[in-house]
N, C-alpha and C positions, 0 to 999 in steps of 0.2 A: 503332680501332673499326671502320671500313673493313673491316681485312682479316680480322676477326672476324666483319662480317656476312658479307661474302662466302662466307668458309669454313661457316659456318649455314647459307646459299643453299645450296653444294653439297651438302652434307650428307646438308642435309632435303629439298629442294625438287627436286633434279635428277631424272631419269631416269636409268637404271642405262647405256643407252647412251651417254651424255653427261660421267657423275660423274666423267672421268679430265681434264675439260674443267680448264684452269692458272686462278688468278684472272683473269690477265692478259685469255686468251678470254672468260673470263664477263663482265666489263667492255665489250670490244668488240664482244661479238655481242649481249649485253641490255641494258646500261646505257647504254652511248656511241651507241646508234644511234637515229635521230630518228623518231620516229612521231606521224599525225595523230590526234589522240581528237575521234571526233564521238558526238555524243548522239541521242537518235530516239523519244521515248516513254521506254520505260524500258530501253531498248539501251545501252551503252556498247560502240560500238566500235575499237579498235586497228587503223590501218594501215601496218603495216609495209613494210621492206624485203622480200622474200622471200630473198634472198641473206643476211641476219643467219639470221634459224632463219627453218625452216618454221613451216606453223600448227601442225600437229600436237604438233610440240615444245611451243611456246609454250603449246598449251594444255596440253598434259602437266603443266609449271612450273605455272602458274595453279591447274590441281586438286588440284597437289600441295601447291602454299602454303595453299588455302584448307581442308583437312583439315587443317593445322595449326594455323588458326585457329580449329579447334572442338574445343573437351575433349571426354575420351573421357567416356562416360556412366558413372555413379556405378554399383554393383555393390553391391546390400546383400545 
């Protein structure tokens, strides 16, 4: 089940720079690396490494997961 989401992550979620990325990388640079989550109002922040991904990537993945998280609109 693991190496099925994984392969879902790259699929859908990745950047086109990134898609050649092995599971193995995906695991070490976004799953396995330790980050602080602070709250602020209605902020959820992410502190990363910078050396795992940049922000830019990181937020690339995030946009690109949460457009999968919304159906496409109905077409009547």
């Amino acid at each position: 089940m693991a190496h099925n989401l994984g392969n879902f992550l790259r699929r859908l979620a990745l950047p086109r720079d990134v898609k050649h990325w092995s599971l193995t990388t995906l695991r070490e640079k976004l799953i396995k690396i330790g980050a602080k989550v602070t709250r602020h109002a209605k902020y959820m922040t992410f502190q990363l490494a910078e050396e795992a991904v940049t922000r830019n990537l990181f937020a690339a993945i995030l946009a690109r997961m949460a457009r999968l998280a919304n159906p496409p609109p109905l077409v009547r």
